[in-house]
C-alpha positions in Angstrom: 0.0 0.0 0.0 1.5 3.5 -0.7 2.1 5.7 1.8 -0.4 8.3 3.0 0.0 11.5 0.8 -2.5 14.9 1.1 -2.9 17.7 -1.5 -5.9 20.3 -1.7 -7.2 22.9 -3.9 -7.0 26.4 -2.3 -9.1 29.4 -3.0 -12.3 31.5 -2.8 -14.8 29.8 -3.7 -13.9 26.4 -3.7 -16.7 24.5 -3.0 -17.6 23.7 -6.6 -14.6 23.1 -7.6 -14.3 19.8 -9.6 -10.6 19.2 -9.0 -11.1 16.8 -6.3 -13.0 14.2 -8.0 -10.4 14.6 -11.3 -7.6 14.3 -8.3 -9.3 10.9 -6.6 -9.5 9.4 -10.2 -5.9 9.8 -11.0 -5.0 8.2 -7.8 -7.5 5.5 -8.0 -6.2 4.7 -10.9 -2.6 4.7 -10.1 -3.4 3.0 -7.2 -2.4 5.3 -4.5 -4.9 4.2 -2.0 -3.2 6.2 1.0 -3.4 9.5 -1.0 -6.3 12.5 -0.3 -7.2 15.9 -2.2 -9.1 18.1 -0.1 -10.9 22.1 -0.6 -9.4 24.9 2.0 -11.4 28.2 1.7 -8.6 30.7 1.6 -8.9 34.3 0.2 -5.9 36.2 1.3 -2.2 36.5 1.5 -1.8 36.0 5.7 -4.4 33.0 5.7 -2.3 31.6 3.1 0.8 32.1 4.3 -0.3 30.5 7.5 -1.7 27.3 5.9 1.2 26.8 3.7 3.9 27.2 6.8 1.6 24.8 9.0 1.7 21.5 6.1 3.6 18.7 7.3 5.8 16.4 5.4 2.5 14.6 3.9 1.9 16.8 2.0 2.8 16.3 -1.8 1.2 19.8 -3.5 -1.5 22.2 -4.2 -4.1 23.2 -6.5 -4.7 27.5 -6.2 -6.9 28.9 -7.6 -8.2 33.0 -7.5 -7.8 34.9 -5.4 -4.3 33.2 -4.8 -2.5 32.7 -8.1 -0.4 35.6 -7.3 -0.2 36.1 -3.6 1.5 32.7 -3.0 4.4 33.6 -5.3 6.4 35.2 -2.1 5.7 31.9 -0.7 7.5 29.9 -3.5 11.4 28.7 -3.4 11.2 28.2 -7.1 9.2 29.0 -10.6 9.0 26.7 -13.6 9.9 28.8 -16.4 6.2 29.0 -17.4 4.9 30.2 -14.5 7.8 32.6 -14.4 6.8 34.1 -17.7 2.9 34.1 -16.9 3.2 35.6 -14.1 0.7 32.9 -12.6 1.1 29.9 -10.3 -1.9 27.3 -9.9 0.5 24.9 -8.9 2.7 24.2 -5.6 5.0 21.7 -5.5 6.1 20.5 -2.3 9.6 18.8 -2.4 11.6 16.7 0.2 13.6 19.1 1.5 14.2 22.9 2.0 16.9 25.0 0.6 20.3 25.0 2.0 20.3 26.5 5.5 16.7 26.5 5.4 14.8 25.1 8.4 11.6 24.2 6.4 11.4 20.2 5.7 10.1 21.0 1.9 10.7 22.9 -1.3 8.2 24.8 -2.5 8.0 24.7 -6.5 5.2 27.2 -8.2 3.9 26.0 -11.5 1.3 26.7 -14.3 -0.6 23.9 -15.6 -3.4 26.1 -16.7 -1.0 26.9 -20.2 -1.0 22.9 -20.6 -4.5 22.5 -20.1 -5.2 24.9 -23.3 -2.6 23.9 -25.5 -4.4 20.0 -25.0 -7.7 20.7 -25.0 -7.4 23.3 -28.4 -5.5 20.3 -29.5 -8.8 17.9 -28.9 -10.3 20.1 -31.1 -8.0 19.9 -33.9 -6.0 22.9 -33.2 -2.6 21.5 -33.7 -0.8 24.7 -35.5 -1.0 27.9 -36.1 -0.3 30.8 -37.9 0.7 34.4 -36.7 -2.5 36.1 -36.2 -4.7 33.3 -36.5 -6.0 33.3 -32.7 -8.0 35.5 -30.6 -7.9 35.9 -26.4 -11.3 37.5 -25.1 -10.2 39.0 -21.6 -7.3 40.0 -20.0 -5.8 39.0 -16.4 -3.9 35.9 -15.4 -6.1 33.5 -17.6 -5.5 35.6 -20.7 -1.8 35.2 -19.9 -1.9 31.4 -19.4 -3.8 31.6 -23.2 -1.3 34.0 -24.8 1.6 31.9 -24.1 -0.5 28.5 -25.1 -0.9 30.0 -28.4 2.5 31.0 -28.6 3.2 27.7 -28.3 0.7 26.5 -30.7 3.2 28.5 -33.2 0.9 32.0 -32.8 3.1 34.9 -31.2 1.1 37.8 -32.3 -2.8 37.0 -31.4 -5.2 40.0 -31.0 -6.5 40.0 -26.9 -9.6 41.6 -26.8 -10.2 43.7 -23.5 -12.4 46.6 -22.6 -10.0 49.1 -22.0 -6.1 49.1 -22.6 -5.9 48.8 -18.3 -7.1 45.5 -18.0 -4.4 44.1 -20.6 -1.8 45.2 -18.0 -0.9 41.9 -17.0 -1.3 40.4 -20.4 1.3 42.6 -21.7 3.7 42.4 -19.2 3.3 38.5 -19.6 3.7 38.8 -23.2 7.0 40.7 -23.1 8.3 37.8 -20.7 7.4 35.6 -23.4 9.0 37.4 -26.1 5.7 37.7 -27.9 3.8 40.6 -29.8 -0.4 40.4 -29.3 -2.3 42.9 -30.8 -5.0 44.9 -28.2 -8.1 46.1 -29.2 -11.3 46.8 -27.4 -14.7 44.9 -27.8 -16.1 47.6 -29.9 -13.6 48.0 -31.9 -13.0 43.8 -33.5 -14.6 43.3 -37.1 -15.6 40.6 -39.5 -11.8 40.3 -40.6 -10.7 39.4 -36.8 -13.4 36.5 -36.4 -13.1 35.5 -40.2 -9.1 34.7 -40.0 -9.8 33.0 -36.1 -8.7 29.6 -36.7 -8.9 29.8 -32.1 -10.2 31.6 -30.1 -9.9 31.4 -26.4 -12.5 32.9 -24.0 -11.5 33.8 -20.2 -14.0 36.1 -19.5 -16.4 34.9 -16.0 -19.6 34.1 -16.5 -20.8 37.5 -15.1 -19.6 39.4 -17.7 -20.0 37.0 -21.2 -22.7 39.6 -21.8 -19.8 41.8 -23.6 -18.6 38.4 -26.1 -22.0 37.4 -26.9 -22.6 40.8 -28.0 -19.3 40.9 -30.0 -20.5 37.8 -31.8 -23.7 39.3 -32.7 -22.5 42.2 -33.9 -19.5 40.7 -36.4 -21.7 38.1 -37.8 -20.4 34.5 -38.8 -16.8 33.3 -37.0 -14.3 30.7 -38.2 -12.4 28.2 -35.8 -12.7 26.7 -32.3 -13.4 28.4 -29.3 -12.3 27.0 -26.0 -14.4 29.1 -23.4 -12.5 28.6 -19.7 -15.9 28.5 -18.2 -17.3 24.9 -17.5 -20.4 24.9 -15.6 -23.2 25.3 -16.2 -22.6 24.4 -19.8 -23.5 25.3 -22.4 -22.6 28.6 -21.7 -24.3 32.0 -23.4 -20.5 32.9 -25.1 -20.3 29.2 -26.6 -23.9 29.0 -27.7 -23.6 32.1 -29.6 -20.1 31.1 -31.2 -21.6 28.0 -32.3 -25.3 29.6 -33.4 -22.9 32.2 -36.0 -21.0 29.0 -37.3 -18.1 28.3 -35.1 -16.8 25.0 -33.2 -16.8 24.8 -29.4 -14.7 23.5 -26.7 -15.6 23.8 -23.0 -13.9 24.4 -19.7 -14.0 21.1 -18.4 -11.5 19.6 -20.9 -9.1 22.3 -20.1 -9.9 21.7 -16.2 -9.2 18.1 -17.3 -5.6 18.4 -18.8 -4.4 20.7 -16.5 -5.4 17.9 -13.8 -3.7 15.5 -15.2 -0.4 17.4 -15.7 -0.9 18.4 -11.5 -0.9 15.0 -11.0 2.0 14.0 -13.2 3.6 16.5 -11.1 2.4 15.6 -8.0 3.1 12.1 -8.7 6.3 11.6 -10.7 3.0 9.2 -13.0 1.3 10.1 -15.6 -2.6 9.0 -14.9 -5.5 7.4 -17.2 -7.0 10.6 -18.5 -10.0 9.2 -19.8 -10.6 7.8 -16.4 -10.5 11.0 -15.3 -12.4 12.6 -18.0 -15.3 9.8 -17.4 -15.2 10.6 -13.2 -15.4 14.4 -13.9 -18.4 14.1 -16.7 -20.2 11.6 -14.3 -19.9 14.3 -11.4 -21.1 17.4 -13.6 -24.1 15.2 -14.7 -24.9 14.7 -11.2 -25.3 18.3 -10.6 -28.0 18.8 -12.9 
């Protein structure tokens, strides 16, 4: 039997989170009986800090999700060179020992899966290559990042990211020039046929609240080409994905980016590389339960 091992998702909200039935399938599968994935409501730097400093030698890694992809960078020993360029850690990665002279008993490693998870599930799709200025990124802030640099590596270093004012793209940018890449900006009012006509992907990271603005867009510029991956997975279908599909467009939902950024957590988490379809099947089952 292996050993007992612990990991969690952190943020706020995390109570519908689906990570921790992806996380139980992966381990079921790899037969890691002894290992748990739990939810911790945190929101804030000091909480944070605190539950971080208090984990024992159990535990393997976390999931973090907002409010905390940037606050638990101070925390971090280490960046991958993604998450370093992103500017965005969803991933901790607790290791066996601490730095020299360090009194802590583990590493702390921050990584981005979240790039992963977009490359794969565009890639489900049939989004294997592209060409400069063949995708569009609807939204800015840390998810918009994560999908500038999967595009980049999809082979497009000079997508258009569509914000509402030049202020939002802040972080975008800053992630961009990191990356060594060139995105165009412009504003939801100002993207025409020609934009949605040459989209061969699309990537939407706007919330729910506000997919009023990219339904609207759609309206507006008539029929779209390509696949859109919109981050947001439940409930599903969502308003932005119904109306890229109703003006002729293909459609890719949240979940199977949720999904392939699990399964690279895991590899991580694990040094094994789990069943994703195992994995796919417990997180559909799970989302049909929920109506």
């Amino acid at each position: 039997m292996s050993p007992a091992r612990r990991a969690a998702v952190l943020g706020q909200p995390v109570g519908h989170s689906l990570s921790p039935v992806l996380h139980a399938a992966a381990y079921a599968d790899l037969g890691l009986a002894g290992w748990t994935y739990d939810r911790v409501e945190i929101g804030d730097g000091p909480t944070l800090r605190a539950f971080v400093e208090s984990l024992g030698p159990e535990w393997v890694g976390l999931s973090l999700t907002m409010p905390l992809k940037r606050l638990v960078q101070p925390l971090l020993d280490t960046l991958s060179p993604t998450a370093a360029a992103v500017g965005s850690v969803n991933t901790m990665v607790l290791g066996d020992a601490g730095p020299p002279g360090s009194d802590r008993p583990q590493s702390r490693t921050g990584h981005n899966t979240d790039v992963h998870g977009i490359v794969e599930a565009l890639r489900e799709a049939g989004v294997d290559r592209l060409a400069p200025g063949e995708s569009v990124v609807l939204g800015g802030g840390a998810t918009a990042a994560s999908a500038v640099a999967a595009l980049a590596q999809l082979g497009d270093p000079a997508t258009t990211v569509v914000v509402r004012s030049a202020q939002r793209a802040a972080e975008v940018l800053q992630a961009a020039e990191r990356l060594g890449v060139t995105p165009r900006l412009a504003g939801f009012e100002d993207v025409d046929g020609m934009v949605t006509a040459g989209c061969v992907a699309a990537v939407s990271t706007v919330p729910a609240s506000g997919g009023g603005a990219v339904t609207s867009l759609i309206d507006r510029v008539g029929p779209v080409c390509g696949v859109l991956l919109d981050v947001v997975y439940e409930p599903w279908p969502t308003p932005v994905a119904t109306a890229w599909a109703g003006a002729g467009g293909a459609v890719v939902g949240g979940f199977v980016m949720l999904l392939h950024q699990a399964v690279e957590q895991v590899r991580l988490f694990t040094g094994r590389v789990p069943d994703v379809e195992a994995m796919r099947a417990a997180g559909l089952r799970e989302l049909a339960g929920r109506g």
